[in-house]
SEKOL-266745 format. One record per residue (C-alpha): residue in one letter; x, y, z. Coordinates in steps of 0.02 Angstrom, whole numbers, padded with zeros to 5 digits. Example, Ala and Ser with C-alpha at 12.3 -4.5 7.8 and 13.67 -1.06 7.14 Angstrom:
2
+---------+--------+--------+--------+
! residuo !      x !      y !      z !
+---------+--------+--------+--------+
!       A !  00615 ! -00225 !  00390 !
!       S !  00684 ! -00053 !  00357 !
+---------+--------+--------+--------+
END
This chain:
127
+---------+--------+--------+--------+
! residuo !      x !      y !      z !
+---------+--------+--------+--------+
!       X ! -03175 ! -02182 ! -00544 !
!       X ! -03191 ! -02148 ! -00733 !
!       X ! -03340 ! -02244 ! -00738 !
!       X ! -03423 ! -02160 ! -00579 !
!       X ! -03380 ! -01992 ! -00682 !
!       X ! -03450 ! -02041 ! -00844 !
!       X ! -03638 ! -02102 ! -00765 !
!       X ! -03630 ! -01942 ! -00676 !
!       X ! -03592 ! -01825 ! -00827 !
!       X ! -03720 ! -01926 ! -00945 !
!       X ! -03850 ! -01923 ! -00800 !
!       X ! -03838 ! -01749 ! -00771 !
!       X ! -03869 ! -01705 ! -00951 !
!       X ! -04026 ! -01834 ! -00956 !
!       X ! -04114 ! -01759 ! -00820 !
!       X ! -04083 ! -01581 ! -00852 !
!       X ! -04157 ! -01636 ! -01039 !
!       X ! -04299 ! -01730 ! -00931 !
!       X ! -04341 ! -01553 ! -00849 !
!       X ! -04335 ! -01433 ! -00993 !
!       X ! -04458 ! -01542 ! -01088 !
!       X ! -04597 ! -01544 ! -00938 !
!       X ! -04556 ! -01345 ! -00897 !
!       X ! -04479 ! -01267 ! -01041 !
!       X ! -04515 ! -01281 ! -01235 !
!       X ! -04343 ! -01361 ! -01306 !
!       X ! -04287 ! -01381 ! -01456 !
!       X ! -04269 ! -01558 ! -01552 !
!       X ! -04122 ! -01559 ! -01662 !
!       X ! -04137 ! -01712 ! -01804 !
!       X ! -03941 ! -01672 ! -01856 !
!       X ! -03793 ! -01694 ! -01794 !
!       X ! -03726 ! -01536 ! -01762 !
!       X ! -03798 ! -01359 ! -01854 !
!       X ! -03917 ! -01475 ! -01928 !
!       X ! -03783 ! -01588 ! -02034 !
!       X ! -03824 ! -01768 ! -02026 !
!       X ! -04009 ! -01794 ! -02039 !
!       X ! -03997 ! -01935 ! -02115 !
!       X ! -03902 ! -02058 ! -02017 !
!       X ! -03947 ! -02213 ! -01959 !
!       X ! -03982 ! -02258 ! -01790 !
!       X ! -03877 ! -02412 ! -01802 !
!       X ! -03698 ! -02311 ! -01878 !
!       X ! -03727 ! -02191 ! -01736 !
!       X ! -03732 ! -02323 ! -01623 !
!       X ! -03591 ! -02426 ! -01695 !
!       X ! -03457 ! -02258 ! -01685 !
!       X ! -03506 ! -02227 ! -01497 !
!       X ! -03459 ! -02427 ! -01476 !
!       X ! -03291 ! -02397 ! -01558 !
!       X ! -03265 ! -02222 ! -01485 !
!       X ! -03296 ! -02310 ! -01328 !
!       X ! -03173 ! -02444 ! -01351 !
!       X ! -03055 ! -02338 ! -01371 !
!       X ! -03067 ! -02221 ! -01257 !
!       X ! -03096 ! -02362 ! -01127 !
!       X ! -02905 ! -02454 ! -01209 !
!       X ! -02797 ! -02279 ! -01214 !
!       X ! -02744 ! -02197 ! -01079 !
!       X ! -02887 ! -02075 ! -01089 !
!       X ! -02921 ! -01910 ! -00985 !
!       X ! -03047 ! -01794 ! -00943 !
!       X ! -03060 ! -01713 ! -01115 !
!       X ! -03112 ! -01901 ! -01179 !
!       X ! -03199 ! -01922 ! -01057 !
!       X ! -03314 ! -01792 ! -01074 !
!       X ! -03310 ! -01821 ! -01233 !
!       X ! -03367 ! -01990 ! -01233 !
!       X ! -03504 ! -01927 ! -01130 !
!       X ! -03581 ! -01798 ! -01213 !
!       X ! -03580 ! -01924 ! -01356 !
!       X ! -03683 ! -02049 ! -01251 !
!       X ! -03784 ! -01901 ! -01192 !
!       X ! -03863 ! -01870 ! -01379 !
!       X ! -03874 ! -02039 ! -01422 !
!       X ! -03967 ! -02086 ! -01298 !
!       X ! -04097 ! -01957 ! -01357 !
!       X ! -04079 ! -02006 ! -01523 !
!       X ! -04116 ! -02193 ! -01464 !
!       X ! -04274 ! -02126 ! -01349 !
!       X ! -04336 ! -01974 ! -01449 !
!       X ! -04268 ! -02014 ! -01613 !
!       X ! -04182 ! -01820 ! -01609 !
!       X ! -04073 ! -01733 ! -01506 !
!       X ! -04143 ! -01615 ! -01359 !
!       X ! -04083 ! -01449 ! -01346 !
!       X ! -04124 ! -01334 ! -01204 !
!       X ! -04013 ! -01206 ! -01171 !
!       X ! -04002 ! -01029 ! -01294 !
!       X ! -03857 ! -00919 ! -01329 !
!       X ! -03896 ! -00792 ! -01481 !
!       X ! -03958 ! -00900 ! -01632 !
!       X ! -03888 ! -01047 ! -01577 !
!       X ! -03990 ! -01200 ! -01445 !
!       X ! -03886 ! -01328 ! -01365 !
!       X ! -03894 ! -01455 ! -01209 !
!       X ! -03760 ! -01514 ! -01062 !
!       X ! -03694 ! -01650 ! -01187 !
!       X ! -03632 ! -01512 ! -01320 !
!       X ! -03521 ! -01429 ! -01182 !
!       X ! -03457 ! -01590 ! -01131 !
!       X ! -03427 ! -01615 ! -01317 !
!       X ! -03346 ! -01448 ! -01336 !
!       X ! -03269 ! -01431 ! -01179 !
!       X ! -03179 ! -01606 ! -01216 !
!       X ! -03112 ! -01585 ! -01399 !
!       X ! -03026 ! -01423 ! -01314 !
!       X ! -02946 ! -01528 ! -01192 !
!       X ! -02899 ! -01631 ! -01282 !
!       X ! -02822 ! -01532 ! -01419 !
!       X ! -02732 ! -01424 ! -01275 !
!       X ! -02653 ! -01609 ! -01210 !
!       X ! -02600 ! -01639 ! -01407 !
!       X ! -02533 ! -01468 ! -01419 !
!       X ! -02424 ! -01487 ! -01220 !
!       X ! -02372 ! -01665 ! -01280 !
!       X ! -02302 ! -01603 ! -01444 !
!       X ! -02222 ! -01455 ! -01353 !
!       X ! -02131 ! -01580 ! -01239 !
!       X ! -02083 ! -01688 ! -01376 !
!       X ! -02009 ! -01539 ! -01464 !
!       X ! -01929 ! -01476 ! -01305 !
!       X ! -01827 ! -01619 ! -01266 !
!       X ! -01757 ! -01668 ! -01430 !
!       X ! -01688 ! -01507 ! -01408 !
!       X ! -01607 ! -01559 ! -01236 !
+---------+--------+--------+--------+
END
């Protein structure tokens, strides 16, 4: 099922890129994130998805990993294809694509489970 999930989110994202570049005029992003990260190589980018991957695929991982994970694949797969990241989507000053709210809406998650689990934890060494 987490598998089924994670080709669905990164396909999603790739096609929705797919469109805005034939009917819109996107934005290609050569950093990271805000334009940090210019620099990197193809092949470290590649070799931290692998490992993000690995882990995410060993720990008990949820939705916030997963989408995670998949907005991750979802940008480097354009950096592997268009050598920058396509952004498509405008809010103020600001472009981004599917795979940034994946990104975002996964670190929240996530933080949100860290935050419940340490809650617990606290909660019943009171008990």
């Amino acid at each position: 099922m987490k598998l089924k999930l994670f080709i669905l989110f990164v396909a999603s994202d790739q096609i929705l890129k797919l469109l805005a570049i034939k009917f819109f005029q996107p934005v290609f992003n050569t950093g990271i994130a805000f334009g940090f990260g210019e620099n990197i190589p193809r092949l470290i980018i590649l070799i931290v998805f692998i490992l993000l991957s690995l882990w995410v695929y060993k720990s008990k991982s949820g939705l916030g990993e997963m989408l995670l994970l998949a907005g991750g694949a979802g940008n480097i797969l354009d950096r592997l294809i268009y050598g920058k990241i396509v952004d498509w989507i405008r809010f103020g000053n600001l472009w981004f694509n599917l795979a940034d709210g994946y990104i975002a809406v996964g670190v929240t998650l996530i933080i949100i489970k860290i935050i419940f689990i340490r809650t617990l934890k606290h909660e019943n060494m009171r008990a």
